[in-house]
C-alpha positions as CSV (number, residue, x, y, z in Angstrom):
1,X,210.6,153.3,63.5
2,X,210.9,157.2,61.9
3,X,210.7,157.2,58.1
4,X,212.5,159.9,56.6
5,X,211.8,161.5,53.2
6,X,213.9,163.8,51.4
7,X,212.7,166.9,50.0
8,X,213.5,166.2,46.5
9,X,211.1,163.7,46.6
10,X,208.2,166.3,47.1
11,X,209.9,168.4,44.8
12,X,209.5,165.7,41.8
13,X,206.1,165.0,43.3
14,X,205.3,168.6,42.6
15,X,206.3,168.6,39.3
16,X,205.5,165.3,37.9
17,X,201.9,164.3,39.6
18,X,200.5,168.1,39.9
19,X,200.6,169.6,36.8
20,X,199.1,166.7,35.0
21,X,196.0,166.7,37.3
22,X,195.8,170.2,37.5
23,X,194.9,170.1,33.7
24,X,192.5,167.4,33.9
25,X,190.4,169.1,36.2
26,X,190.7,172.3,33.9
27,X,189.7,170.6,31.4
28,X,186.8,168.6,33.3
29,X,185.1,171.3,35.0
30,X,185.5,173.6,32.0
31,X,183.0,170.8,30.4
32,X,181.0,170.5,33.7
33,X,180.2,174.3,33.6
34,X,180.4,175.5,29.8
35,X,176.9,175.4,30.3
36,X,176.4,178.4,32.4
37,X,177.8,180.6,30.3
38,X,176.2,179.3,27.2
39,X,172.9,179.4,28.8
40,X,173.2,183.2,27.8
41,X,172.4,182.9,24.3
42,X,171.2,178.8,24.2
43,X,168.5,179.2,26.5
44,X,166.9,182.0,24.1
45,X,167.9,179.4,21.0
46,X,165.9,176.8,22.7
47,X,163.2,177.9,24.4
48,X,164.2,177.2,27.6
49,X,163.1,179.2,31.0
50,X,165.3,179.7,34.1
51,X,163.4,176.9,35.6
52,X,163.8,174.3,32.4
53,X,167.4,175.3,32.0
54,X,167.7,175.1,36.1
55,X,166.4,171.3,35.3
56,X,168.7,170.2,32.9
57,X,171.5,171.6,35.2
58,X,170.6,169.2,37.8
59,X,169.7,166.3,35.7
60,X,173.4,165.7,34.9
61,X,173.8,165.4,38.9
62,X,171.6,162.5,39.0
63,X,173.4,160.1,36.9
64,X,177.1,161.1,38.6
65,X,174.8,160.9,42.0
66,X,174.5,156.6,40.6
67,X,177.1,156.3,39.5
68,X,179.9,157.9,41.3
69,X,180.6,154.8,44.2
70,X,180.8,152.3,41.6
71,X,183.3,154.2,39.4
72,X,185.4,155.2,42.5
73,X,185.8,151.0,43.5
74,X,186.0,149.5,39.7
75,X,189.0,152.1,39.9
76,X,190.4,150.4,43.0
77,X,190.2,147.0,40.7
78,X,191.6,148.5,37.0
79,X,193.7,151.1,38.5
80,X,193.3,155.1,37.8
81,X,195.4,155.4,35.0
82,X,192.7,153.5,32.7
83,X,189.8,154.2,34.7
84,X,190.6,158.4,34.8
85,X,191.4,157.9,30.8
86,X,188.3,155.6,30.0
87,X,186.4,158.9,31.6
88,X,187.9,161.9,30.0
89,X,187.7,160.5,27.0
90,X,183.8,160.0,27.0
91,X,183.0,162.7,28.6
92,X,185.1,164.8,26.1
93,X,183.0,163.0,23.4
94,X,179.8,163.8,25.0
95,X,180.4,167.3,25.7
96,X,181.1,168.3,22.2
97,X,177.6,166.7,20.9
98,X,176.0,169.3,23.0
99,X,176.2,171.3,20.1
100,X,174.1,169.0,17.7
101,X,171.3,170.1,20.8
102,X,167.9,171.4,19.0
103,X,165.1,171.0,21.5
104,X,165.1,170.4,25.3
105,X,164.5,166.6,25.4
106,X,168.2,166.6,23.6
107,X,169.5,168.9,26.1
108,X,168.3,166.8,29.1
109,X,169.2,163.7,27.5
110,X,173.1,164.8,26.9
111,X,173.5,166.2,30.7
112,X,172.3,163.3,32.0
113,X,175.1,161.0,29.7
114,X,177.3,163.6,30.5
115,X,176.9,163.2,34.2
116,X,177.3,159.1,34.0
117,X,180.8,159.6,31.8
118,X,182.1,162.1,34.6
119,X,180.9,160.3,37.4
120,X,184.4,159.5,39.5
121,X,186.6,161.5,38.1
122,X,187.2,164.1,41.2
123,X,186.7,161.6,43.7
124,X,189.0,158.9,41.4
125,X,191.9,162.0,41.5
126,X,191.6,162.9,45.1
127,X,192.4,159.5,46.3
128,X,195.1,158.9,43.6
129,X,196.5,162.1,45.4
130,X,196.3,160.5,49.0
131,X,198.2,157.9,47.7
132,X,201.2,159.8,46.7
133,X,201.7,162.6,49.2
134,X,202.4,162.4,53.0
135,X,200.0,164.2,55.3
136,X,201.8,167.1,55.6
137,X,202.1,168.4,52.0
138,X,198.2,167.2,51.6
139,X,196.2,170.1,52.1
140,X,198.9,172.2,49.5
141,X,198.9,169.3,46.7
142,X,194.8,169.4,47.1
143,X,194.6,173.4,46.5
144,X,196.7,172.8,43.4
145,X,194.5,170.3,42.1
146,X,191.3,172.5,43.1
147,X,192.5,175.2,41.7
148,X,192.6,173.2,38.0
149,X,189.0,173.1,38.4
150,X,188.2,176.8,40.0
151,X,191.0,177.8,36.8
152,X,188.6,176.2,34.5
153,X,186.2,179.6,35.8
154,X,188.8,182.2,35.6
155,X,189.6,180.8,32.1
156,X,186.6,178.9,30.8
157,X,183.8,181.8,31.8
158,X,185.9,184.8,29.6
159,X,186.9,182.1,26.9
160,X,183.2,181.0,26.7
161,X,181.9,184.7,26.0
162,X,184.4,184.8,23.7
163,X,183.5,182.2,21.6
164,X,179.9,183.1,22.0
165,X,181.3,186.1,19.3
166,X,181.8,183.3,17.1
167,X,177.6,183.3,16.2
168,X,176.9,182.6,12.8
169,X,180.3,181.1,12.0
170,X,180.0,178.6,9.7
171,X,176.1,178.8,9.7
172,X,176.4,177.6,13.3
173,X,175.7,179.3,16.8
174,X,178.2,180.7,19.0
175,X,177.1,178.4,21.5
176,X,177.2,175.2,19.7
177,X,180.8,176.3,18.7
178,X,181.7,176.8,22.6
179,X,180.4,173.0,23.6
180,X,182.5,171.9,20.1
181,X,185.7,173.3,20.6
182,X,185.8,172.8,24.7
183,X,185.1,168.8,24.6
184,X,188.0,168.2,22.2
185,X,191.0,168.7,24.8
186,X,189.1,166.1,27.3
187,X,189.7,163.8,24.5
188,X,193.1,164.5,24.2
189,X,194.2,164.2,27.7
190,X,192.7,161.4,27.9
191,X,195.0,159.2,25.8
192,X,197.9,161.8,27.7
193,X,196.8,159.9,31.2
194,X,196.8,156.6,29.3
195,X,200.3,156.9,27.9
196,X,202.0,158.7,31.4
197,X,199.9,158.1,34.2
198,X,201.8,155.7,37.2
199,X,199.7,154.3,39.8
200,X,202.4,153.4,42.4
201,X,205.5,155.3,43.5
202,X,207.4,151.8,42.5
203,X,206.4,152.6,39.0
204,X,207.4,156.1,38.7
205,X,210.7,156.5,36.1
206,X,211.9,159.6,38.0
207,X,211.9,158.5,41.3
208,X,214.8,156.2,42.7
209,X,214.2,152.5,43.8
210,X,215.5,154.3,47.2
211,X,213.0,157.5,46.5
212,X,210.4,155.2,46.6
213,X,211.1,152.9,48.9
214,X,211.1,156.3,51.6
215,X,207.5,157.0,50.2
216,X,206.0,154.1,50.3
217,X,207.3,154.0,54.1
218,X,206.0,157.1,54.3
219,X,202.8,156.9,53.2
220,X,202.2,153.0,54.9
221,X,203.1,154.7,58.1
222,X,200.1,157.3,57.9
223,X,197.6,154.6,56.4
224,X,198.3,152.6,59.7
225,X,197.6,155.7,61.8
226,X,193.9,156.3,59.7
227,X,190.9,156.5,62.0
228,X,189.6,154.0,59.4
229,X,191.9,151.7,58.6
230,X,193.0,150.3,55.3
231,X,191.2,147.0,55.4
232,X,188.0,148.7,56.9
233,X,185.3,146.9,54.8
234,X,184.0,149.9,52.2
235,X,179.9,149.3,52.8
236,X,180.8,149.4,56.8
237,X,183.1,152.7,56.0
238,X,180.1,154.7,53.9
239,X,177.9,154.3,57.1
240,X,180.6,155.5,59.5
241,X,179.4,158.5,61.5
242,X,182.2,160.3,61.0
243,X,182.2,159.8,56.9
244,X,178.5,160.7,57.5
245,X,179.2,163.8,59.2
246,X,181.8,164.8,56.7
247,X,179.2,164.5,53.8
248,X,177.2,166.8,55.4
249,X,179.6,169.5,55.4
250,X,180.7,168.9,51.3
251,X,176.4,168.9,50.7
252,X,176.1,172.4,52.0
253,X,179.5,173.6,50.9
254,X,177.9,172.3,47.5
255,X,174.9,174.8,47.6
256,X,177.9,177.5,46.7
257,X,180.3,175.5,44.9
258,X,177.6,173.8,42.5
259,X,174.8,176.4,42.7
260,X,176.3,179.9,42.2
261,X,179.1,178.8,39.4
262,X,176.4,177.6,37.3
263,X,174.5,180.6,38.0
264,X,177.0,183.3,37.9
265,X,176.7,184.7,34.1
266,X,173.3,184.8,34.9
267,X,173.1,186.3,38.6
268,X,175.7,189.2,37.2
269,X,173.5,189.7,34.6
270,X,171.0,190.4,36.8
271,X,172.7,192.6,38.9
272,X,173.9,194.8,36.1
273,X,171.7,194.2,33.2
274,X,173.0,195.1,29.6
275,X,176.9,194.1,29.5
276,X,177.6,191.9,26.5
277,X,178.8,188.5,27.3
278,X,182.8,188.9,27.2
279,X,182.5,191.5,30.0
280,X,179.8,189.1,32.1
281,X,182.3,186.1,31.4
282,X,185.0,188.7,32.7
283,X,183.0,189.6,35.6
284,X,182.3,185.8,36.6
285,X,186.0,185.2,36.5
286,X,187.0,187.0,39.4
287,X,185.5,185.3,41.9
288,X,187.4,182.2,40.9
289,X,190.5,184.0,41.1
290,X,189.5,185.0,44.5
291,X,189.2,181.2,45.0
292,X,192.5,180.2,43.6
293,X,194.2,182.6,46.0
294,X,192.1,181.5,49.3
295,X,192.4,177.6,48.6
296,X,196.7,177.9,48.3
297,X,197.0,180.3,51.7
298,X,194.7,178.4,53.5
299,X,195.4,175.0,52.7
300,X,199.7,176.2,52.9
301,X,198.5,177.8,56.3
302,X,197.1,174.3,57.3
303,X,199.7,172.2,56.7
304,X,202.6,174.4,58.3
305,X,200.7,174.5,61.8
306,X,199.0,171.0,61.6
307,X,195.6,172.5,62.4
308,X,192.7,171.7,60.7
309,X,189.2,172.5,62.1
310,X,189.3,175.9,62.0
311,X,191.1,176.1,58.7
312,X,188.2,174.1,57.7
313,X,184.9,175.9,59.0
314,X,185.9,179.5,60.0
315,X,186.3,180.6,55.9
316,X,182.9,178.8,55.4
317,X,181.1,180.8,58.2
318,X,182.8,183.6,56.3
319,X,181.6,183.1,53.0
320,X,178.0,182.7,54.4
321,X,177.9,185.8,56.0
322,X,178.9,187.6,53.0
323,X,176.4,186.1,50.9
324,X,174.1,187.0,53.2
325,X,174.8,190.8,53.2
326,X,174.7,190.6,49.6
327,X,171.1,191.0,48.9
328,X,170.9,194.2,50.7
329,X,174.6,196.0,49.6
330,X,174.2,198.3,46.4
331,X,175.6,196.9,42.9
332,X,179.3,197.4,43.4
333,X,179.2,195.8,47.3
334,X,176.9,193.3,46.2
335,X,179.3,192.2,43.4
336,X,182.3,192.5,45.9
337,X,180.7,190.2,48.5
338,X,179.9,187.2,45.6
339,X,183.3,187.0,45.5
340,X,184.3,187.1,48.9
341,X,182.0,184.5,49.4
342,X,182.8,182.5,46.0
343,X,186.8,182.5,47.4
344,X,185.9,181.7,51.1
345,X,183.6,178.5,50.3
346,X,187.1,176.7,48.2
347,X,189.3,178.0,51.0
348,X,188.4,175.2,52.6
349,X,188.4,172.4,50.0
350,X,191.9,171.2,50.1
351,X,191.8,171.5,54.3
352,X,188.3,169.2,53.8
353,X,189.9,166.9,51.5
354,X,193.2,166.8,53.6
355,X,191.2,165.4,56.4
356,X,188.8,163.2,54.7
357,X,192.2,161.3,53.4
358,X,194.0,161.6,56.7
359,X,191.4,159.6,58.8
360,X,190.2,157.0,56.2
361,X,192.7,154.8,54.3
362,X,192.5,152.0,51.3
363,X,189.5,150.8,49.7
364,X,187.7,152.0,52.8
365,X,188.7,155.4,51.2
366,X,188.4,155.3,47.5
367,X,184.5,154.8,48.9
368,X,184.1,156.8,51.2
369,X,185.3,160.2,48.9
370,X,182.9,159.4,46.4
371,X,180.3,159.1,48.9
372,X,181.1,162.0,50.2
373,X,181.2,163.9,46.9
374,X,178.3,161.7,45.8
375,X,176.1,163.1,48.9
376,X,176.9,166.7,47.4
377,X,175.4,166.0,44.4
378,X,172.3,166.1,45.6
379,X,173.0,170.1,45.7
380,X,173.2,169.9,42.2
381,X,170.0,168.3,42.1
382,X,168.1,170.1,44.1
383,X,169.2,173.5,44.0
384,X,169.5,175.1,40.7
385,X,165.6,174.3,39.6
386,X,164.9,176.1,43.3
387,X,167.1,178.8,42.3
388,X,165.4,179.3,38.7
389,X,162.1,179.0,40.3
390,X,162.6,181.6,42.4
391,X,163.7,184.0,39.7
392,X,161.2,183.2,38.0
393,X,158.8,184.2,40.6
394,X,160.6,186.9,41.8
395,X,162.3,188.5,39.4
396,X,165.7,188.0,40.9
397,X,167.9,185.4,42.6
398,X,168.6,187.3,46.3
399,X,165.9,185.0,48.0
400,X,168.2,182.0,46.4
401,X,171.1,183.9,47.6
402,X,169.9,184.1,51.2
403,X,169.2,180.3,51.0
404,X,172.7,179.4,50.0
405,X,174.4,181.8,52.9
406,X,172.3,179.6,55.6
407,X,173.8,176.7,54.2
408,X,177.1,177.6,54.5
409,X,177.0,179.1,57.9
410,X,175.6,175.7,59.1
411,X,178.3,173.5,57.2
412,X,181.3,175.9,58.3
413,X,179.6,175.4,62.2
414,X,179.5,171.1,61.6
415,X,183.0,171.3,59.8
416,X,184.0,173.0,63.2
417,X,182.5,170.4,65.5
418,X,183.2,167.2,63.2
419,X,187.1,167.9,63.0
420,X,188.0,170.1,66.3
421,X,189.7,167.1,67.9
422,X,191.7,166.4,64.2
423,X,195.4,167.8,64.0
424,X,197.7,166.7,60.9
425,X,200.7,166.0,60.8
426,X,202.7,169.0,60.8
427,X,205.6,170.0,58.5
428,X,209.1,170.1,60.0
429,X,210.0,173.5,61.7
430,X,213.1,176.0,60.2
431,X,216.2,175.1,61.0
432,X,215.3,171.0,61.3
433,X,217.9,169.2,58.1
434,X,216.1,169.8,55.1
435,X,214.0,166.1,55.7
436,X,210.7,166.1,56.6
437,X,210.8,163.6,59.3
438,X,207.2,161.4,59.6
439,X,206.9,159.2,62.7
């Protein structure tokens, strides 16, 4: 039987679901990466090398790495409007005591609390997502939601250097203000998700019982279809070779996405030594723009044709090669080709995501994203301590650079081969009644 689902449904999905996550991921990874652009003046404050500050960058990865499966299936039990609450409201909390930070044990300590408290929160949102929109408005409602967290750069990176001026305010460091002021709003949203959040199109107030009836048809329909079903036992689903392979791609996405926004202030520093932190935190911002505009063409390009591979793995082969070219381009090209690269890597997020959901369904799912994201934690782990170390011995981070452009040439290539057989479901063409029409 042919479900059919009326475009004002999507509309009201569009306005009702989006905007909400959208803003949580703002505020969540303008927590997550607050940090880079406060490491210009804290790391001075502190005493902290590239290599210490590169440590307690990764340390906060280790306690999301433990924690992020568990959080991602008591959510399948308590449901995500308390579970995504219960963790924006810690990790709001948390944040902000960053400024009370006087030493580097302190420091450490903080990032790794801070890790545990956010640990499940994108995974927890991506398959609340999968459970409200139909394959072929995926891709599009995943660059929104990405694009809360590469807005949280745009905004966050200026807004940081901003209240960096802020030194000596109150007898307290510019810094400390920045981690003060940016954990409040976590908070705040928090008891927001509480209060609003629905967890089922049967509970949604602006939908009609017949509205969400057609969903829920909708959306049972595509479940059914999911390489990994919806009763697929979750441990059996995490050792699929197929959710394997995918995790492979996210970990080397990752060395991009995790290592050069928390090293951005500092690589642009580097490359043009002497601006004062507002125009750095300018300068870092544009790659994210970059980002915001790849992720919604590509992932609106996706859905309209059905094709996913090579939406998936050509803009990552893409952004590799330009991050390998930057190394050896003067200042100007250099800068131009971090942000080529910076936008090409999230081109492919909401294609990735889009995928992941379409061939695994139910709890099978809810596990298998936060293994998947868990997996690229190890990125953040690993990778910024290598990149600090290098600059520490080198003087600069173009040998880190290089490292990060093989990575991403080797996850677009696997993205390629792990997903060329995948095709989604495409959108209806012009000139079809205005229903998308799911089989």
């Amino acid at each position: 039987m042919t479900a059919l689902l009326s475009p004002s449904v999507l509309r009201k999905l569009n306005t009702k679901i989006i905007p909400l996550v959208v803003v949580c991921y703002f505020v969540n990874n303008l927590d997550k990466t607050n940090v880079s652009i406060a490491a210009l003046d804290m790391n001075a404050d502190l005493g902290l090398t590239a290599t210490m500050y590169g440590i307690g960058v990764s340390v906060f990865y280790i306690t999301y790495l433990v924690f992020e499966v568990p959080s991602n299936l008591i959510m399948t039990r308590v449901g995500p409007r308390i579970w995504i609450a219960r963790i924006m409201i810690s990790w709001g909390i948390i944040s902000s005591l960053m400024c009370l930070v006087h030493v580097p044990w302190q420091f450490y300590t903080l990032r790794l609390l801070l890790g545990a408290a956010e640990a499940g929160f994108a995974p927890g949102i991506i398959y609340y997502l999968s459970q409200w929109f139909p394959q072929a408005n995926r891709a599009r409602a995943m660059s929104f939601f990405y694009m809360g967290s590469v807005s949280a750069s745009v905004v966050g990176l200026p807004l940081g250097g901003m209240l960096l001026t802020m030194d000596g305010f109150l007898g307290m460091a510019g810094w400390r203000w920045l981690f003060l002021l940016e954990g409040i709003p976590a908070v705040v949203l928090g008891i927001v998700v509480l209060a609003v959040l629905k967890e089922r199109p049967r509970q949604a107030p602006w939908l009609t019982s017949q509205e969400a009836d057609q969903l829920e048809a909708v959306l049972e329909s595509e479940r059914g279809a999911a390489t990994i079903g919806e009763h697929y036992p979750w441990y059996k689903a995490i050792t699929n070779p197929t959710v394997i392979a995918l995790s492979a791609v996210w970990l080397l996405q990752a060395f991009c996405t995790i290592g050069v926004t928390l090293f951005m202030p500092l690589i642009l520093d580097g490359l043009a030594p002497g601006k004062d932190s507002v125009v750095v935190g300018l300068l870092s911002a544009l790659p994210f723009v970059m980002a915001c505009v790849f992720m919604y063409l590509n992932g609106r390009s996706s859905d309209r044709t059905g094709e996913r591979s090579k939406h998936l793995g050509l803009p990552l082969v893409a952004a590799g090669l330009c991050m390998g070219l930057a190394p050896y381009s003067p200042t100007a090209v250099a800068y131009l080709l971090l942000v080529l690269a910076v936008g090409l890597t999230f081109a492919l997020t909401p294609v990735f995501w889009a995928v992941t959901t379409e061939k695994i369904a139910g709890v099978a799912a809810a596990a298998s994203i936060a293994l998947i994201n868990t997996v690229a934690q190890f990125a953040g782990i690993g990778l910024p301590p290598v990149l600090g170390a290098i600059k520490d011995a080198t003087g600069s981070y173009d040998g880190g650079l290089l490292l990060i452009a093989l990575a991403l040439v080797v996850g677009g290539v696997l993205g390629i081969a792990v997903t060329r057989h995948h095709r989604s479901r495409p959108q209806p063409v012009a000139g079809e009644p205005e229903r998308a029409r799911v089989a």
